[in-house]
C-alpha positions as CSV (number, residue, x, y, z in Angstrom):
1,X,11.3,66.5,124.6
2,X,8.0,64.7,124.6
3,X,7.4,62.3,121.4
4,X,3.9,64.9,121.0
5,X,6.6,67.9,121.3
6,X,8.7,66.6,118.2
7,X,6.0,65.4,116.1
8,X,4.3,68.8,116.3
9,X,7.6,70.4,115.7
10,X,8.6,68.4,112.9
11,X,5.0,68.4,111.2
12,X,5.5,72.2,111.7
13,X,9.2,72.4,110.2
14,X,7.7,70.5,107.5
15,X,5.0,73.1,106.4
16,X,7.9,75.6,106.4
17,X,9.8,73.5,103.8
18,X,6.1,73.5,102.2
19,X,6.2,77.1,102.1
20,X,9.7,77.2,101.3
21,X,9.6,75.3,98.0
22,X,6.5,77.6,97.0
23,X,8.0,81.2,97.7
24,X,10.7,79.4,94.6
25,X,7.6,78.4,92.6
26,X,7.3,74.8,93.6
27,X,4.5,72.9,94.9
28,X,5.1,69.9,97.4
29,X,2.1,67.6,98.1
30,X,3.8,65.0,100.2
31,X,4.0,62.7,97.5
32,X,7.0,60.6,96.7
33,X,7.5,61.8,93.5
34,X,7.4,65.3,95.5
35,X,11.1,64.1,96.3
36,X,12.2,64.9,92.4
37,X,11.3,68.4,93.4
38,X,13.2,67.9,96.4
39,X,16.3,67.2,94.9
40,X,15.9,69.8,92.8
41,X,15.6,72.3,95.2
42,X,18.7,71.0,97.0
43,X,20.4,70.9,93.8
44,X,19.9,74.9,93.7
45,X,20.7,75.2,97.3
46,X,24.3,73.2,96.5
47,X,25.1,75.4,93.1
48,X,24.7,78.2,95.3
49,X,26.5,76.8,98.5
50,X,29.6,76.3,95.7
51,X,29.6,79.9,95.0
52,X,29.3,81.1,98.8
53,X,28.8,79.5,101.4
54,X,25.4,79.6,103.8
55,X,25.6,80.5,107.2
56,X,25.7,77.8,109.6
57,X,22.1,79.0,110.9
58,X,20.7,79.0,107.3
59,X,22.7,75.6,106.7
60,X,20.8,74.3,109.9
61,X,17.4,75.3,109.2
62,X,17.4,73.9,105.4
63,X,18.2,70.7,106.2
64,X,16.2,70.7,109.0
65,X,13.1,71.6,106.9
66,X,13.5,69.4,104.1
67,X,14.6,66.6,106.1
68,X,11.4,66.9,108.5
69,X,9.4,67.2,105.1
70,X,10.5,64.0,103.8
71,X,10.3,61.9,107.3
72,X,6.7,63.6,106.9
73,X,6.4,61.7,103.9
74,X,8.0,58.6,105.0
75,X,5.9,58.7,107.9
76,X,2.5,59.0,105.6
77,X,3.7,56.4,103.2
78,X,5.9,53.5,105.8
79,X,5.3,54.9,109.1
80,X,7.8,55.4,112.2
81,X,8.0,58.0,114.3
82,X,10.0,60.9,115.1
83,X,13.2,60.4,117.4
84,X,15.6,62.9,119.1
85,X,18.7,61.9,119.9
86,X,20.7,63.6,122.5
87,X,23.6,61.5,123.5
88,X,26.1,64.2,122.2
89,X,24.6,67.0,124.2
90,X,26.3,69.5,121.1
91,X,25.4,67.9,118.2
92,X,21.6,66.3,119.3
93,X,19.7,65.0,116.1
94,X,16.1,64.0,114.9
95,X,15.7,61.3,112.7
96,X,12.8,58.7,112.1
97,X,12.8,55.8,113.3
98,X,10.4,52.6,112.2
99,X,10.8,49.3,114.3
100,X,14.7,48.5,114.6
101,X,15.6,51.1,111.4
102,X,16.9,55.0,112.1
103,X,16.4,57.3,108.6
104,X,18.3,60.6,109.7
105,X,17.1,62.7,106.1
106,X,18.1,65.8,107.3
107,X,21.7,64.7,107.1
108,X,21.0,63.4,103.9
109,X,20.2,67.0,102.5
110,X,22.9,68.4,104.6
111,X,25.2,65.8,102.5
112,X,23.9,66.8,99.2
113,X,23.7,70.1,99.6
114,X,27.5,71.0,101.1
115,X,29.4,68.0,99.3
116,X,27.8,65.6,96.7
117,X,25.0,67.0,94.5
118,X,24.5,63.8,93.4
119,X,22.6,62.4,96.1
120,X,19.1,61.4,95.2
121,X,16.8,62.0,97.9
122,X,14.0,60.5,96.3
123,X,16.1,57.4,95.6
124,X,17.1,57.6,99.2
125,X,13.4,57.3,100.1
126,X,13.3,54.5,97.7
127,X,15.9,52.5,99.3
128,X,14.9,53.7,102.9
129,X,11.4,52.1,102.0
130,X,13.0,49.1,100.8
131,X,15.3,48.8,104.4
132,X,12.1,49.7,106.1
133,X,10.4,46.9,104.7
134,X,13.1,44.0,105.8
């Protein structure tokens, strides 16, 4: 995949989280403090992945949508760029990378989501910035 190929498609899965976090009445600007909505929203996704479980295609797209959202907003805010990683042809990832540092946040919301609601993903961000920044 082209680095054009997965910007476009992450700026795109991005929009959907966008529009995702709207049809539950919340609005996402791309700000950091967007990310307290974002753990909120997770929050709900976890209580209801407690009571039963998402398919693995539902599960997929979720974390893919909030995690290309908040690379989006790492990307406004730090910079880096958008990585797909295909050395495990069945498990390939996307994550962003900025000089020498790899931030995979989809992972992060498939953590908080399936096993530890209390995962922060905007103080993720907060310490991603700070690693970023070293």
């Amino acid at each position: 995949m082209q680095q054009h190929e997965i910007s476009t498609l992450m700026q795109d899965a991005s929009n959907d989280a966008i529009r995702f976090a709207k049809e539950h009445q919340v609005e996402l600007d791309k700000s950091l403090t967007s990310l307290l909505l974002v753990d909120q929203l997770l929050a709900e996704l976890h209580s209801h992945e407690q009571a039963a479980r998402h398919s693995a295609e539902i599960m997929f797209t979720l974390c893919n949508i909030f995690g290309a959202y908040i690379g989006q907003v790492f990307i406004a805010h730090v910079g880096g760029q958008w990585q797909y990683n295909q050395t495990d042809k069945k498990a390939p990832f996307v994550f962003v990378q900025f000089n020498d540092k790899e931030f995979p946040f989809a992972s992060v919301c498939y953590h908080k989501i399936t096993q530890d609601n209390t995962i922060s993903l905007a103080n993720y961000m907060k310490q991603a910035m700070a690693n970023a920044m070293q």
